[in-house]
C-alpha positions as CSV (number, residue, x, y, z in Angstrom):
1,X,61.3,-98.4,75.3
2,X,57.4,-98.9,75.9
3,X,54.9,-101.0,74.6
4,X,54.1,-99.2,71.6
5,X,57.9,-98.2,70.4
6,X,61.1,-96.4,71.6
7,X,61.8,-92.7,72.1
8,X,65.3,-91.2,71.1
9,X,66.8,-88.1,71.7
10,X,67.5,-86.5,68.9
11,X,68.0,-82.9,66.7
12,X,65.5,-81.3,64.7
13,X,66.4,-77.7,63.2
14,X,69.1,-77.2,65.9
15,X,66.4,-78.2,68.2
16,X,66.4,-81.1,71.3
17,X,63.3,-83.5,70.3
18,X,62.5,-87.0,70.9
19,X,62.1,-89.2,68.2
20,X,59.3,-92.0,68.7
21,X,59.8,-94.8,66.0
22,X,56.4,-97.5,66.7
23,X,56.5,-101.4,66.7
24,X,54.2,-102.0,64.3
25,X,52.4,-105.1,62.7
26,X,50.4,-107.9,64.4
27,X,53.1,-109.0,67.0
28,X,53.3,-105.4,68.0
29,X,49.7,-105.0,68.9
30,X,49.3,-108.1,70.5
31,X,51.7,-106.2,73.1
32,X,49.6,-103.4,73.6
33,X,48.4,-101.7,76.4
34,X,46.4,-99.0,75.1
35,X,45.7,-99.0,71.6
36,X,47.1,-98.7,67.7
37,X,50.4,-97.2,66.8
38,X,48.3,-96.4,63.7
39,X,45.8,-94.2,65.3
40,X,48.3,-92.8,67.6
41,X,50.3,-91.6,64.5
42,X,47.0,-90.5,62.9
43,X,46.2,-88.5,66.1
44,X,49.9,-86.9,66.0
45,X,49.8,-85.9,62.2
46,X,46.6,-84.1,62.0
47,X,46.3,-82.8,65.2
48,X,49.6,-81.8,66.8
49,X,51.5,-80.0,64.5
50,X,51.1,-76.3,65.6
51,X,52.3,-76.8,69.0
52,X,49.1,-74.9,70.4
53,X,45.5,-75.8,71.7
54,X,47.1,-77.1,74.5
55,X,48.6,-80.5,72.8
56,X,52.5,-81.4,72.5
57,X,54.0,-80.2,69.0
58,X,54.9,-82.7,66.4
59,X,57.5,-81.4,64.7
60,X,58.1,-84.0,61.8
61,X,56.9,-87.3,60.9
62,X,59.2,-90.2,60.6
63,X,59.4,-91.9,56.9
64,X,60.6,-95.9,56.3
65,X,61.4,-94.9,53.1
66,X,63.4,-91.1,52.6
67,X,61.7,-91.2,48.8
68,X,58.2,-91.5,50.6
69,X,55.6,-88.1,50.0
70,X,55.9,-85.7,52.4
71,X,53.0,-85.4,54.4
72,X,51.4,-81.9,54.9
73,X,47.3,-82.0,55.7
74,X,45.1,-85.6,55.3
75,X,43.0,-87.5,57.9
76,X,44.4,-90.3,58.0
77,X,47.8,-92.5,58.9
78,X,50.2,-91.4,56.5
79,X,51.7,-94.4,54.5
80,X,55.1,-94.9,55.2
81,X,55.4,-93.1,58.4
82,X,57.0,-95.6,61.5
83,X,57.5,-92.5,64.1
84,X,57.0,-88.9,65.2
85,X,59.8,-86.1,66.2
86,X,58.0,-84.1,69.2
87,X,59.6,-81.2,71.0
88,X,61.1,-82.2,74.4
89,X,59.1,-80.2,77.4
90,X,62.0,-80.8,79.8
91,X,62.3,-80.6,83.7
92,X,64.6,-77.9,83.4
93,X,62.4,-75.5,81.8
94,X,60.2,-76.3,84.2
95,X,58.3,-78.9,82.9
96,X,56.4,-81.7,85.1
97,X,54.1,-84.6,85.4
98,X,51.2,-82.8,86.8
99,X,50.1,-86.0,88.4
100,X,50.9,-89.7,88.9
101,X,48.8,-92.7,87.7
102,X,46.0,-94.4,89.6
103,X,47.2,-96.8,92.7
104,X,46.3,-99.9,93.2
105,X,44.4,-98.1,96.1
106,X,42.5,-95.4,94.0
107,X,42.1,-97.4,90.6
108,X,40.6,-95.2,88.3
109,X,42.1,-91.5,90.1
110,X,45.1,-90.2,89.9
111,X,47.3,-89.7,92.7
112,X,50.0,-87.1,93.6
113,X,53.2,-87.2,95.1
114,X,54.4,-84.3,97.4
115,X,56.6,-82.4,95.3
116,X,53.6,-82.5,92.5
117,X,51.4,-81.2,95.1
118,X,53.8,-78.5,96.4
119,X,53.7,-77.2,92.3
120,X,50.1,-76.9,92.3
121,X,50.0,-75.4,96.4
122,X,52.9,-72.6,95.9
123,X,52.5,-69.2,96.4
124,X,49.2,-67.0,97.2
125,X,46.0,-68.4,97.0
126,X,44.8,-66.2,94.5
127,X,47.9,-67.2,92.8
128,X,47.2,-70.8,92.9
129,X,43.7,-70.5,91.9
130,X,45.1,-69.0,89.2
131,X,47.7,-71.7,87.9
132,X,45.2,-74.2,88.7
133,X,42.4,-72.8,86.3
134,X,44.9,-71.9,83.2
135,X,46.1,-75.5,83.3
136,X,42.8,-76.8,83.4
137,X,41.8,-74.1,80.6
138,X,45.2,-75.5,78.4
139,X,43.9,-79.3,79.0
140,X,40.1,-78.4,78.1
141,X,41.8,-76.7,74.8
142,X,43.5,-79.7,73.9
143,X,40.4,-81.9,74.2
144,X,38.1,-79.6,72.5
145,X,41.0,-79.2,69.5
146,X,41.2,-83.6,69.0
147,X,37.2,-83.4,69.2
148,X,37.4,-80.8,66.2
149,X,39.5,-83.1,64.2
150,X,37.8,-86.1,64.8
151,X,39.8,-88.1,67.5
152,X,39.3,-89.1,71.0
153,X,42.0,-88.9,73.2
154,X,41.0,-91.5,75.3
155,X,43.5,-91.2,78.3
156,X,43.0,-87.6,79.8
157,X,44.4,-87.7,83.2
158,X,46.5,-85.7,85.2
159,X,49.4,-88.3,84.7
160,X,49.4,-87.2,81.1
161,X,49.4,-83.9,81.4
162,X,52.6,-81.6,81.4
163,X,52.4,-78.4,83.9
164,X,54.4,-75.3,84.3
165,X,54.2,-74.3,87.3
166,X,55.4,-70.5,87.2
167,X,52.7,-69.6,84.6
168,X,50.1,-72.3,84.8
169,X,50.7,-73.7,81.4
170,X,49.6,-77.2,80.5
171,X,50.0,-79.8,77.4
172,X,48.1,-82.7,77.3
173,X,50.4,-85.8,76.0
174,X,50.4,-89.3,75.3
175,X,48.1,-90.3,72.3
176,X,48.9,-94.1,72.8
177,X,45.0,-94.8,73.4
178,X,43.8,-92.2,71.0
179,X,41.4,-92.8,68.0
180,X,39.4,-91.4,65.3
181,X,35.7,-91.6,65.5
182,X,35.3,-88.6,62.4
183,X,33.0,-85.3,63.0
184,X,29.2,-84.4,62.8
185,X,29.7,-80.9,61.4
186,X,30.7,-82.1,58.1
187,X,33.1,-84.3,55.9
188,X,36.2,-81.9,56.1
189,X,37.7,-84.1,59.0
190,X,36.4,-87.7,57.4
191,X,39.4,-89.4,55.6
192,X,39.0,-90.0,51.9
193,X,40.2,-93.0,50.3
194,X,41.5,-91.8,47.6
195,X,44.4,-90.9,50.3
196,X,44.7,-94.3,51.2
197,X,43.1,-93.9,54.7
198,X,40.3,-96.9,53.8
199,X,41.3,-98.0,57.3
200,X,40.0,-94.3,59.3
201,X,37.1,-94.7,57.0
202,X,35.8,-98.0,57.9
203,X,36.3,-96.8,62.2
204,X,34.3,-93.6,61.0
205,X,31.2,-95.9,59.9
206,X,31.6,-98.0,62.2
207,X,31.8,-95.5,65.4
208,X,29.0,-93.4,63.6
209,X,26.7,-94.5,66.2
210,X,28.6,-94.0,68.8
211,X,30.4,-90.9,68.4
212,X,28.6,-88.6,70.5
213,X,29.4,-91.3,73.5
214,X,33.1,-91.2,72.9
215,X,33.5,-87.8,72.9
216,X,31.5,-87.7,76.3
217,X,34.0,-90.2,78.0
218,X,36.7,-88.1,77.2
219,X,34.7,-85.1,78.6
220,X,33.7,-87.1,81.7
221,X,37.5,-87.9,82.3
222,X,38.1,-84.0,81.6
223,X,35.5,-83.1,84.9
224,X,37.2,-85.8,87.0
225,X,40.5,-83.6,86.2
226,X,39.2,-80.4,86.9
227,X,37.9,-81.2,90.2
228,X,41.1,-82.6,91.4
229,X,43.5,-80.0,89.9
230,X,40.9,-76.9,91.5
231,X,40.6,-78.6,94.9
232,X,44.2,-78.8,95.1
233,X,44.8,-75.8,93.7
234,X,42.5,-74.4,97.1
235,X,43.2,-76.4,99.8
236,X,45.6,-75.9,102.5
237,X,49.4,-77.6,101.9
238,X,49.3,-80.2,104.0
239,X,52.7,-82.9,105.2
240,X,52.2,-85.7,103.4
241,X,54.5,-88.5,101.6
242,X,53.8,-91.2,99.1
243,X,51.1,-91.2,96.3
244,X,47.6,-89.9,97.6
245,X,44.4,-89.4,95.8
246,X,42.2,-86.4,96.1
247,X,39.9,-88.7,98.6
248,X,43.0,-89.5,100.7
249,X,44.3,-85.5,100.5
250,X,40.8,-84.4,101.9
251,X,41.0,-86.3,104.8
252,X,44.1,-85.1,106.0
253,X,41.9,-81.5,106.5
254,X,39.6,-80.3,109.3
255,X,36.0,-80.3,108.4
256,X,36.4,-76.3,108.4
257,X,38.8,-76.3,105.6
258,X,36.8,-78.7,103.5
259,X,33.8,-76.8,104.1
260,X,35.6,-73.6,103.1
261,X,37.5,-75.0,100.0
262,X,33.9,-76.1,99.0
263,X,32.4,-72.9,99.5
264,X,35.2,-70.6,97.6
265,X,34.1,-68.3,95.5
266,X,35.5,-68.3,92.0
267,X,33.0,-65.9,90.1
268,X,29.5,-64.6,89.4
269,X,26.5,-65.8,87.1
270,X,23.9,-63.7,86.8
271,X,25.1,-62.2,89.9
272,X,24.7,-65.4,91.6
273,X,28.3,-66.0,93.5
274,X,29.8,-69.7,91.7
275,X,31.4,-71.9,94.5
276,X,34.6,-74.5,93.8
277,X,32.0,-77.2,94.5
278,X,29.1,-75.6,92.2
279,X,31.7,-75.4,89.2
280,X,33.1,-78.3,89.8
281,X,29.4,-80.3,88.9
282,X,28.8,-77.6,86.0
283,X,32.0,-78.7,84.3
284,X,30.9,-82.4,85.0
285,X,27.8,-81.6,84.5
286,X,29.1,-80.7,80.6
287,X,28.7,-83.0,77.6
288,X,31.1,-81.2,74.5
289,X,34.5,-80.2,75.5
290,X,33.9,-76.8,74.0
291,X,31.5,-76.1,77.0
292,X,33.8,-77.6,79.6
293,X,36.8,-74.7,77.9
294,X,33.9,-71.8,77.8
295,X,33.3,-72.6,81.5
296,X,36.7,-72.1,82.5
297,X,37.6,-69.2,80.2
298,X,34.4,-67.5,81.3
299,X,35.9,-68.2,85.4
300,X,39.1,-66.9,84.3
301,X,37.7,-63.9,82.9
302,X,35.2,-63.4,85.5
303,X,38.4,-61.8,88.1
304,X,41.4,-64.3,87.9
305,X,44.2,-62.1,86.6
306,X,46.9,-63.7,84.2
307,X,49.7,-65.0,86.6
């Protein structure tokens, strides 16, 4: 049970999910620590339901009523609706936090315990290069995808994002601070009200202004991300115990294995060799998340063979 509602386990099509029915309703937000079950629900419907672009799959929405419309494609919070059926990414197929949330120490960074450093530090270093760029790539996806339909995500960390360590594969999760803010391109994304979605309407006009901004924070939150996930990825393992940030990580190291972690090269640009720490400030250098994703597919192309 969290702030926002409870998660069962249940069956879907002979398949383990979990079942998230939301505390909605004015005495349920007044609880809330990130932001509207009714945006997170929005988010889930219209954005998750292919299980690809690097988000968790929504499999089926959860109705009050059983005689209420079946929901297929709108752009809004369907009416009715009090929960989500996800698919269950389970530690024993390999599925783990790829971080841990900010200390009290680190604040706004994530931090990483031991065993979710040794996932990121196994094998080669090629090899972990490798993981550590695909599960960037997957997150980058999943931002660029919510962008495309018109909501922020507004929580991307490493704490909420899923890794699989023998091939690299990420899913970004938790939609609990998610909102819609619309497109730019054109109206195919902004709720009509003739679907009863006055409510994503009003936040479109009202975030019309500002849209370009939100996208940027979660694209800022996206470079913070990358550069912890590649640095780990390249450093040396190192003994440690407890929850450390990047900051804390590096000084365990010599200055030589900084330096030489720093310098790594990852590619070529105009026949220009592309260092960790040189990527690392394009990526947050980045303002669409669609950039951010060409960056790393572009690096993973560039000579980092699939794992």
């Amino acid at each position: 049970k969290g702030a926002s509602g409870t998660v069962y386990a249940g069956k879907f099509e002979g398949d383990d999910v979990a079942v998230k029915v939301f505390s909605i309703g004015e005495d349920a937000i007044k609880s809330l620590s990130d932001g509207r079950p009714e945006d997170e629900i929005a988010a889930c419907a219209y954005a998750c339901g292919t299980g690809s672009h690097g988000l968790m799959r929504v499999r089926a929405l959860v109705a009050e009523d059983s005689s209420q419309k079946r929901v297929t494609e709108a752009h809004a919070q369907p009416a009715g609706v009090c929960g989500v059926v996800f698919d269950v990414y389970a530690e024993s197929h390999g599925w783990h936090s790829l971080g841990n949330p900010p200390s009290m120490t680190s604040c706004t960074r994530d931090s990483y315990t031991a065993a979710q450093l040794a996932r990121l530090q196994e094998g080669s270093s090629e090899r972990r290069l490798q993981r550590g760029v695909r599960a960037c790539m997957c997150v980058a996806a999943a931002v660029q995808h919510l962008h495309s339909r018109g909501f922020i995500h507004g929580d991307v960390y490493a704490h909420n994002t899923l890794l699989r360590a023998s091939d690299g594969e990420s899913v970004l999760v938790d939609l609990g601070a998610a909102f819609y803010v619309g497109t730019d391109q054109d109206g195919s994304a902004v709720p009509s009200s003739a679907d009863g979605t006055a409510g994503l309407s009003a936040q479109v006009q009202r975030f019309a202004g500002a849209r370009a901004g939100c996208f940027r924070m979660d694209v800022a939150a996206l470079g913070v991300l990358v550069e912890e996930v590649l640095y780990l990825s390249v450093l040396p393992p190192v003994e440690t115990s407890g929850n450390l940030e990047l900051a804390q990580i590096r000084a365990l190291h010599p200055a030589s294995e900084l330096e030489a972690a720093k310098s790594r090269v990852l590619g070529s640009e105009a026949a220009e060799p592309v260092t960790l720490d040189a990527f690392c400030r394009k990526v947050q250098a980045c303002t669409r998340a669609e950039e951010a994703h060409s960056l790393l597919s572009s690096l993973s192309a560039s000579g980092l063979s699939s794992l």
